[in-house]
C-alpha positions as CSV (number, residue, x, y, z in Angstrom):
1,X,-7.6,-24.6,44.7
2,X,-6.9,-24.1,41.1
3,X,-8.6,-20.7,41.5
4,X,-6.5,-19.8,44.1
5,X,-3.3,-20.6,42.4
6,X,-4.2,-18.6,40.0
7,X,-5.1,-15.4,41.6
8,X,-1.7,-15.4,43.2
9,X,0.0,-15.8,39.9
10,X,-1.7,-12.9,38.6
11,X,-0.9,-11.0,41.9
12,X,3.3,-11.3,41.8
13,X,5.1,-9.2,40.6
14,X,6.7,-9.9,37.3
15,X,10.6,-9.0,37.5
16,X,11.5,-6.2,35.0
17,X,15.3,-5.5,34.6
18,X,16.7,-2.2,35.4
19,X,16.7,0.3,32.6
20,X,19.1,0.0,30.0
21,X,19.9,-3.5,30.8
22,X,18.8,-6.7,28.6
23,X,19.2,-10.0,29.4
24,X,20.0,-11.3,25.7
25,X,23.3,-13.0,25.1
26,X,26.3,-11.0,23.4
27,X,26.8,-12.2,20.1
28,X,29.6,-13.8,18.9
29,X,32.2,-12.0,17.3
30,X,32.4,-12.0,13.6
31,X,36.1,-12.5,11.9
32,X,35.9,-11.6,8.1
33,X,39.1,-13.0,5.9
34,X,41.9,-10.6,4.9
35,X,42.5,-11.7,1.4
36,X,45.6,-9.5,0.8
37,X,47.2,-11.7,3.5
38,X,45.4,-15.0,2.7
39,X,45.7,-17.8,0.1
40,X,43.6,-20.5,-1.1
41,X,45.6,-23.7,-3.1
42,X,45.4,-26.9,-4.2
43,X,47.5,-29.5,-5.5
44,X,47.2,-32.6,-8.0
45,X,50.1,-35.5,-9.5
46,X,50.3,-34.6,-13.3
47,X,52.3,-37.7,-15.1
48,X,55.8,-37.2,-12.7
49,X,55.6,-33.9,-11.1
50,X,52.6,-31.4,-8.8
51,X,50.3,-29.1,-10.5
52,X,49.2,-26.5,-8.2
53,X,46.5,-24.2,-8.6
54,X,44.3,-21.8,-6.5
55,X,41.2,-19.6,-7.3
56,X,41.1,-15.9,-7.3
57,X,37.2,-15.4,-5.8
58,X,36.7,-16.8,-2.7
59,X,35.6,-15.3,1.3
60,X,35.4,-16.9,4.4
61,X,33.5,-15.7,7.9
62,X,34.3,-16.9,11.0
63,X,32.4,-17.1,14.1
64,X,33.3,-17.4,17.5
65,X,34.8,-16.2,20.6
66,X,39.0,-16.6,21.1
67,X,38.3,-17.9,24.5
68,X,36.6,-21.0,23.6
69,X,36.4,-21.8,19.6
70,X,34.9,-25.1,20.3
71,X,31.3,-23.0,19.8
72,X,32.6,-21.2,17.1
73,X,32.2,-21.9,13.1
74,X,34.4,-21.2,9.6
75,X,32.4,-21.1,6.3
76,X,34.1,-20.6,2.6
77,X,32.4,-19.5,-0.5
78,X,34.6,-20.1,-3.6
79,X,33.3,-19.0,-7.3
80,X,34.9,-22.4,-9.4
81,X,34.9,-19.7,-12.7
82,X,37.9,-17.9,-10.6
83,X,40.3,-20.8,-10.7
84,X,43.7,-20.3,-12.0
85,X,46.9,-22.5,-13.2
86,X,48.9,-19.9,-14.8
87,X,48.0,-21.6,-18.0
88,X,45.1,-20.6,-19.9
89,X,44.4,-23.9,-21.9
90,X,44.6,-25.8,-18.6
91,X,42.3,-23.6,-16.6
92,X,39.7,-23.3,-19.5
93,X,39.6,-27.2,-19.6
94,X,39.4,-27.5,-15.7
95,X,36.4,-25.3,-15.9
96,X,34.7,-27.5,-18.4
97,X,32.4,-30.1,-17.2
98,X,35.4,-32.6,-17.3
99,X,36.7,-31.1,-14.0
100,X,34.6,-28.1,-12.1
101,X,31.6,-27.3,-14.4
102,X,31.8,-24.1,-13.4
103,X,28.8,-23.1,-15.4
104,X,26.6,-25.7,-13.5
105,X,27.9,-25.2,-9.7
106,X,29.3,-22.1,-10.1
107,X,30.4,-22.7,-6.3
108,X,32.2,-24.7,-3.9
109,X,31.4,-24.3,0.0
110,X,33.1,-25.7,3.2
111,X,30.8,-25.3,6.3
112,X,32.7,-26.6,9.6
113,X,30.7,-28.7,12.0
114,X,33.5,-28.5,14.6
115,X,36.0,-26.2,15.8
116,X,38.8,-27.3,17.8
117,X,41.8,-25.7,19.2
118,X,44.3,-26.6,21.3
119,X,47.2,-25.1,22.0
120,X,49.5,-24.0,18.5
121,X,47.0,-26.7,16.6
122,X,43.7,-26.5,15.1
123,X,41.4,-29.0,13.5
124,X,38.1,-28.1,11.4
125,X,35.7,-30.9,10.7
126,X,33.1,-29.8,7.6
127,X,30.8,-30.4,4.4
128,X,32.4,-29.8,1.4
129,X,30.3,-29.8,-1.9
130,X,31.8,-29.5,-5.0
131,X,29.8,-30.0,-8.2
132,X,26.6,-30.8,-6.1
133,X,28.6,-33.5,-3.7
134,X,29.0,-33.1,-0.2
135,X,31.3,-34.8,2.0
136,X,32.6,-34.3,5.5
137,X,36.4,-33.3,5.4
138,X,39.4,-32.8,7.9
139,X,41.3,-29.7,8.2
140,X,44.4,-30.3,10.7
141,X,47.3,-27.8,11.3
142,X,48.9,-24.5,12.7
143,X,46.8,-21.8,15.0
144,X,48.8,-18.8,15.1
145,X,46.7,-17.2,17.8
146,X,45.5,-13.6,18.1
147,X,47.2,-10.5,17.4
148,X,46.1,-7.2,19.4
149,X,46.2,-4.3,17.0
150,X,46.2,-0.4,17.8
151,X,42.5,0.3,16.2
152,X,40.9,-2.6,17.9
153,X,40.7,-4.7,14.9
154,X,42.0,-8.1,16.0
155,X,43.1,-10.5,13.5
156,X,43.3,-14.4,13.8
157,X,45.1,-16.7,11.8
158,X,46.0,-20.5,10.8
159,X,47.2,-22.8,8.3
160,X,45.2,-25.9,7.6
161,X,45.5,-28.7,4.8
162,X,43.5,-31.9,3.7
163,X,43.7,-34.4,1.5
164,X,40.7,-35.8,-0.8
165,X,39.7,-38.0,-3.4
166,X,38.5,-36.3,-6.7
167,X,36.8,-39.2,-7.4
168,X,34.3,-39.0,-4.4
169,X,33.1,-36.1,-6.1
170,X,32.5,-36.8,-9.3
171,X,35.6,-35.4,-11.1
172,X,36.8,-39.0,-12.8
173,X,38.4,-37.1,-15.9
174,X,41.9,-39.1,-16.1
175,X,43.5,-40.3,-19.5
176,X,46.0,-42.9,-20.2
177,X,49.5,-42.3,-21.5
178,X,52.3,-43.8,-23.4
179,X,54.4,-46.3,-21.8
180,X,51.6,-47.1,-18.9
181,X,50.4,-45.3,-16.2
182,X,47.5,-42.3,-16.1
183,X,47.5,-38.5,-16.8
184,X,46.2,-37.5,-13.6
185,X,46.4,-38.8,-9.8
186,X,43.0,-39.4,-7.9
187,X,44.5,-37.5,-4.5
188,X,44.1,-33.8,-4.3
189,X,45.7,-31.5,-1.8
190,X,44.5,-28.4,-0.4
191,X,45.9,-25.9,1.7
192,X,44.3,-23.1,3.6
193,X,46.4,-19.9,4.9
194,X,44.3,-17.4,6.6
195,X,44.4,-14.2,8.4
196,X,40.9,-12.4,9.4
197,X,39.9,-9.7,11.3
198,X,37.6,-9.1,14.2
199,X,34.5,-7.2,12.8
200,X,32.8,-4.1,14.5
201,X,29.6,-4.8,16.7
202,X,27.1,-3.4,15.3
């Protein structure tokens, strides 16, 4: 019996698709930041007022397809070295090991494990490591949709913020000043504001 089983396998036909035609799965479409028309911030409680900051070296990729993002992915690279205050004794000392260690973990990453959008809002769940720490995050706010351009180069954009604790990733730094009270606050905001454009198959 087993012999005849196999004799018949060997005698069907094996199905061969028409030329020209695979049967592999498109990829997804590949959205590359626009950094002329993006921006990258944060923002810490020094003594009574905000401190904000951003960083001048950073890329994000995008993966997915518009009609269903829920498959689809955001990573961000950001070289620490490229941070900037607008004040040059401040950024020097945030890139010492009080604060980034820039020379140690030269970078920070956010990898999303979700993607969801849902109407005009968007959420991203992640890992972000700073200073060999990783941590899963929330990113909630604003999808702006997709914008259909002449050349065929689509472009995608939202703003998206969180809030984290410093301290969960090792950056404890803090000094105490006259009169009571600290130098620094433990909560750090950050805001995300991107536009990215739709890639070329290749």
């Amino acid at each position: 019996m087993l012999a005849l089983v196999a004799t018949l396998a060997l005698l069907s036909p094996v199905p061969v698709p028409p030329a020209g035609v695979t049967d592999s799965t498109p990829a997804p479409a590949i959205w590359k930041v626009d950094k002329t028309h993006s921006e990258l911030s944060f923002r810490i409680r020094h003594l009574v007022s905000n401190v904000s900051g951003t960083f001048l070296d950073w890329d994000a990729t995008i993966t997915g397809d518009p009609a269903d993002w829920s498959a689809g992915s955001v990573v961000v690279n950001i070289r620490t070295a490229s941070i900037t205050t607008n004040n040059d004794r401040r950024d020097t000392h945030l890139k010492s090991s009080d604060f980034f260690d820039v020379v140690t973990y030269p970078d920070l990453t956010f990898k999303s494990t979700s993607v969801k959008v849902s109407g005009e809002t968007v959420t991203l769940v992640g890992d972000l490591t700073m200073r060999g720490v990783t941590r899963s995050v929330t990113l909630a706010g604003s999808y702006h949709g997709i914008q259909k351009v002449e050349n065929g180069r689509d472009r995608v954009g939202f703003d998206v913020t969180t809030t984290i604790n410093r301290l969960d990733y090792g950056v404890s730094y803090n000094r105490t000043v006259e009169g009571g009270g600290v130098l620094l606050g433990d909560d750090v905001t950050i805001q995300v504001s991107v536009a990215a454009v739709r890639q070329p198959v290749t």
